[in-house]
N, C-alpha and C positions, 0 to 999 in steps of 0.2 A: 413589473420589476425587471431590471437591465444586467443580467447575471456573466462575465467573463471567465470562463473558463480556459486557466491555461495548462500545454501539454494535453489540449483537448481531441486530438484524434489518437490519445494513449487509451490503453483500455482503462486507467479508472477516470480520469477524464469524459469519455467515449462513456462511459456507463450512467457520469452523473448528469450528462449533456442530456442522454435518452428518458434519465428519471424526472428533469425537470419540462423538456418539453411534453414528455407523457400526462403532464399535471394541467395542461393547457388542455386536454380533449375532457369536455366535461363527462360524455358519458363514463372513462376511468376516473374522473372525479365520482359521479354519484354512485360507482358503483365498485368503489374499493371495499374490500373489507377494512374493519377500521383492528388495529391494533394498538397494544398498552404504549404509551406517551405519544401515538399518533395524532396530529391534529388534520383540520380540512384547512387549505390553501386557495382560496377561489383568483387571486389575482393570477391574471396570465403573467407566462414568463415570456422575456425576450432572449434570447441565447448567443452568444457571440463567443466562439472557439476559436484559440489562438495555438497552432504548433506550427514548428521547421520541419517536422517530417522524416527527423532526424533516425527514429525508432523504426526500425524495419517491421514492415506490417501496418506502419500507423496510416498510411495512404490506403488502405483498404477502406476505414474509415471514413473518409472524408465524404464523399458521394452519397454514404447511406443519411449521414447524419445531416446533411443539406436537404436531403429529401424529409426531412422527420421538420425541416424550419430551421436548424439553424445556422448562423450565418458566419463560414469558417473563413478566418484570415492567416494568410501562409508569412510566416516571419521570425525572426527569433529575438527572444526577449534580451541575450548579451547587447544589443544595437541600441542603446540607450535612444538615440534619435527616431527610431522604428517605433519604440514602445510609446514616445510623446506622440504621436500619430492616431493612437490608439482610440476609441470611442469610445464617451462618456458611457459610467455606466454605475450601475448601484451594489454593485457586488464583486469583489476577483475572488476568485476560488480557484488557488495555486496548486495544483497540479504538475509542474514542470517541473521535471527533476533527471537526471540522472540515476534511477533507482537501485544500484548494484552496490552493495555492499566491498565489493573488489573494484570498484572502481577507481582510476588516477593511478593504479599500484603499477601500470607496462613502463619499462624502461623499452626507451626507444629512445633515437638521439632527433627526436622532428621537432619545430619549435610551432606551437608552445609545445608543454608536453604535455601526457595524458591527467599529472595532474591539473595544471592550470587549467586545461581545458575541464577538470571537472568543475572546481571553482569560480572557474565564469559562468557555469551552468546555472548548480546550484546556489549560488552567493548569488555571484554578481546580476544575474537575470531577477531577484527576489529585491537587490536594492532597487531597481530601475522601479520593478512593481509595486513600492513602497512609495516612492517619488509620485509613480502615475498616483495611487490613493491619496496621498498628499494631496496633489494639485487638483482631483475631483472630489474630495471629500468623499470615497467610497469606502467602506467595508471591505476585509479581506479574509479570508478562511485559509488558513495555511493547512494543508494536509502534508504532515511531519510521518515519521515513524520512530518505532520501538530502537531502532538503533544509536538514538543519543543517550543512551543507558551505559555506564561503563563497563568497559567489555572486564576489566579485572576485578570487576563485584560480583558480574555474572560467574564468572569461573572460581572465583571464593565458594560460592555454593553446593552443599556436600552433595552427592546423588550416589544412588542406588542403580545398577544394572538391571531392571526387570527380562521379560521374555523378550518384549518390543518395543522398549524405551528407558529411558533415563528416568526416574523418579527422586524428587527432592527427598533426601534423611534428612528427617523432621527432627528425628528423635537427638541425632546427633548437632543439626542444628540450633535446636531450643537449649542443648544443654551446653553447648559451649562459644557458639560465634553470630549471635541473631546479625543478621544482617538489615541495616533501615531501608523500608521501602519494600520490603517481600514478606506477602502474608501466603499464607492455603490459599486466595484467590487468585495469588501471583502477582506481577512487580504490578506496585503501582506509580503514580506521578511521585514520589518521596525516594525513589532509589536514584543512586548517584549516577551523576552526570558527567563526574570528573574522566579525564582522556589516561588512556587510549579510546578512544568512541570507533576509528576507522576516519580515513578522510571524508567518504560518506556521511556517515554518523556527524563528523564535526562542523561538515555544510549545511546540515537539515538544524544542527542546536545553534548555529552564529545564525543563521535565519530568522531561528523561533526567535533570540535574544532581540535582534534587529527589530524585528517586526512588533515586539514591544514596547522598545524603545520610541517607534514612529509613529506606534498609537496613541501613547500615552503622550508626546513631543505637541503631535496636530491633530489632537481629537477626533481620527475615527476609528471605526469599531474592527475588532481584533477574533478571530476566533479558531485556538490551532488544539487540530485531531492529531495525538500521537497513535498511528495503525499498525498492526501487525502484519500479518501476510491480507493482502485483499486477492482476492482470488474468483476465479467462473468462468463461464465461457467465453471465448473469444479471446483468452490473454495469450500476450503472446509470451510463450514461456524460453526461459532459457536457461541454461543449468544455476546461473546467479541472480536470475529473477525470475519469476513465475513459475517456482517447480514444479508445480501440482501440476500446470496444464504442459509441463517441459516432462515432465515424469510420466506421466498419461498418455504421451502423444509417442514418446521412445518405446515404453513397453507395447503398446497394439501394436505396432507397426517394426516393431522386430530391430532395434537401433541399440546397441549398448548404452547400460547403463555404468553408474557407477556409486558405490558407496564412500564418501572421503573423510577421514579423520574417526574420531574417538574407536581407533582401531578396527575401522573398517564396519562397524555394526547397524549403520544407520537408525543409531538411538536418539539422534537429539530431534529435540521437540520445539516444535511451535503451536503457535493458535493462527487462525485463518478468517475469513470475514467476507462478506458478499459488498461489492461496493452498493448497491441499492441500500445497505442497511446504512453506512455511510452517508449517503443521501439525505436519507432518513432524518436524522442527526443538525446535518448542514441546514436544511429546510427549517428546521426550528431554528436553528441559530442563526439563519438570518432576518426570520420573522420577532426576534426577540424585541424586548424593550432596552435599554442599558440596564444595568442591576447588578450586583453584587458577583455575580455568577464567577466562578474560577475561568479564567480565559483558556488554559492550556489543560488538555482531559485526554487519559486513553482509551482509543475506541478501541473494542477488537472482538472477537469472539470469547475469548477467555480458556478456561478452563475448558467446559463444555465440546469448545471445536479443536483442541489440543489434540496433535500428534507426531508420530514421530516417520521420518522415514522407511523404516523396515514396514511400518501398520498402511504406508499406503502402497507399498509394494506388492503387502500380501491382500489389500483391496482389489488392485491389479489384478494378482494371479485368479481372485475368486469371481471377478467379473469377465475375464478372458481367457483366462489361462486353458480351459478344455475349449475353448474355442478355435484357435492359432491353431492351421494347419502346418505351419513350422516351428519350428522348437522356440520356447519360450527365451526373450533375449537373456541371456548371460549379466550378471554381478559384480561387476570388479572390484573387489576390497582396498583400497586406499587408506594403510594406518597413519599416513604425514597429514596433518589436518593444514588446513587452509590460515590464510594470515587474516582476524579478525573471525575466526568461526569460534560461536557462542555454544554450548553445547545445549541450554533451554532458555527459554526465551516464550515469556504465556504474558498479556497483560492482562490485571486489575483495572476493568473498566466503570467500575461500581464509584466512582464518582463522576462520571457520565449519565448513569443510571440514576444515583441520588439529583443531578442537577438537574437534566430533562426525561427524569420517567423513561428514557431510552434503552430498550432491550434488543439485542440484533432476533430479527427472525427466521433469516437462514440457517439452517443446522449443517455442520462439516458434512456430513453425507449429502443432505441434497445438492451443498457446492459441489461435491463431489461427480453426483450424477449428471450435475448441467453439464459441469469439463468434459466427461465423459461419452456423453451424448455428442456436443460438441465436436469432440476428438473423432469420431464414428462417422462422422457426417463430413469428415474437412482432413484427408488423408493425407494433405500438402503443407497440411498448417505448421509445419517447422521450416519448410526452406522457404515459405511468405513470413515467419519469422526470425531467418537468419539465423538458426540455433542450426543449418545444415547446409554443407557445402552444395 
């Protein structure tokens, strides 16, 4: 099987590249442990990785993953004429994005500007790869995120102030404003969609939309993961994407931090997710039959890997903090929150789980400790990510 992966020298790219050619060495075939809704995959994969290189860091990449088999082509998907170029193949697995949340927002007077340039990223680079599946009959995985959720539904949500986080009022919620699409296990596919989403957020849902429209238009097959934070080693963090390993990498090594918005407490919350688990996931749903199955599902860790920033701070201080021979970095409280900051944000992946028996196996701490380890081992890894002058 002929699997394209684009935005493949990003780290979740870069991770699903590593999980599929790992599935070609038999002896990790005969010798996996097998887990709930795992199945065995005996056909070899072929791998073809498609990025510009745009993503500072992502060219560290490319050399190891050529050495593992697979076969990386340097180009960018906006190039309509580049992507008809491309090699036949049985799977795209979309990856390419612009992942920031704050992205498109600089005023600057360069043309285009930061937003159109995001729009050509993520839109326009997604029509083209819709076109390619078109024209080869191939399958396509859209890895979407938690961001096409409305940002004014999410902040309708009552919450409670704990020690180290935001907690939903249940109490207050049940009894006067249920909101559709949020249960105790957190949003699921049924919360609204409607805008403000962020520019971001409205690129990754005109996509989803697209990408259904062109499946259903010229019959092939469709499959989009809405994710939450993905996260582990080797990401390259940076204060609007990757915080965990952007947060990890500032405290060891002594770089201010900072806390922004809900008065400066670093209580809003996420869930987080090991892209292998992802993987996971993808792998059954390309080996599917056609069937009934929901095409658009949230993956994520859920509840379970939920946290909030102060909890991985003081993770920080308890795995370093007597360690650091100089004074532990500093705090900076920031009560003006950001344009599109959500204050919790957990997905309901439980009809992932109902449709492929799919549970993530990574637990937020062991993501934790891979970054961790990671971080320990790679003292540089902010200015090879661009997060430092």
């Amino acid at each position: 099987m002929h699997v394209l992966i684009t935005g493949g020298c990003g780290f979740v790219g870069s991770c699903l590249a590593k999980f599929f050619l790992s599935q070609n060495d038999d002896r990790q075939i005969t010798s996996r442990i097998s887990h709930p809704g795992e199945l065995r995959f005996p056909e070899p994969y072929r791998v073809t990785l498609v990025d510009n290189l745009m993503r500072p860091g992502s060219q560290t990449n490319q050399a190891p993953l050529e050495s593992l088999g697979a076969h990386v082509l340097i180009g960018d998907l906006r190039d309509r004429a580049w992507v008809e170029t491309l090699p036949k193949c049985d799977w795209v697995i979309d990856c390419a994005a612009n992942p920031s949340v704050l992205a498109g927002l600089e005023n600057s007077n360069h043309s285009p500007s930061a937003s159109q340039l995001l729009v050509d990223h993520n839109l326009g680079g997604t029509v083209h790869l819709l076109e390619y599946c078109k024209r080869h009959s191939a399958g396509m995985v859209l890895v979407s995120s938690s961001r096409v959720y409305s940002i004014d539904q999410l902040n309708k949500i009552p919450y409670r102030l704990t020690d180290s986080r935001l907690a939903i009022d249940w109490d207050q919620l049940e009894s006067s404003c249920k909101i559709e699409g949020l249960s105790r296990k957190g949003i699921s596919e049924g919360f609204s969609v409607e805008p403000p989403l962020s520019l971001y957020g409205t690129t990754k849902l005109a996509s989803e939309w697209l990408a259904r429209e062109y499946s259903r238009a010229f019959g092939f097959r469709l499959w989009i993961n809405r994710c939450g934070i993905l996260a582990g080693a080797g990401q390259f963090g940076k204060a609007d994407q990757g915080i965990i390993a952007y947060w990890m990498h500032r405290y060891l090594y002594r770089h201010g931090l900072c806390f922004i918005g809900l008065q400066g407490t670093g209580a809003q919350v996420r869930d987080c997710m090991h892209p292998d688990d992802l993987a996971r996931l993808i792998q059954m749903q390309i080996h599917s039959q056609p069937s009934d199955k929901p095409t658009t599902v949230n993956v994520s860790g859920g509840l379970d890997s939920a946290f909030s920033l102060m909890e991985l701070h003081r993770w920080c201080e308890q795995r370093w903090g007597q360690e650091l021979s100089e004074p532990r970095p500093n705090v900076e409280r920031v009560e003006q929150p950001r344009p599109y900051d959500a204050p919790w944000i957990v997905l309901d992946s439980d009809l992932a789980h109902k449709t492929w028996d799919w549970t993530p196996i990574h637990d937020r701490l062991s993501i934790w400790n891979e970054i961790a380890k990671h971080a320990e081992e790679n003292p540089h890894w902010l200015q090879i990510s661009g997060a430092l002058d």
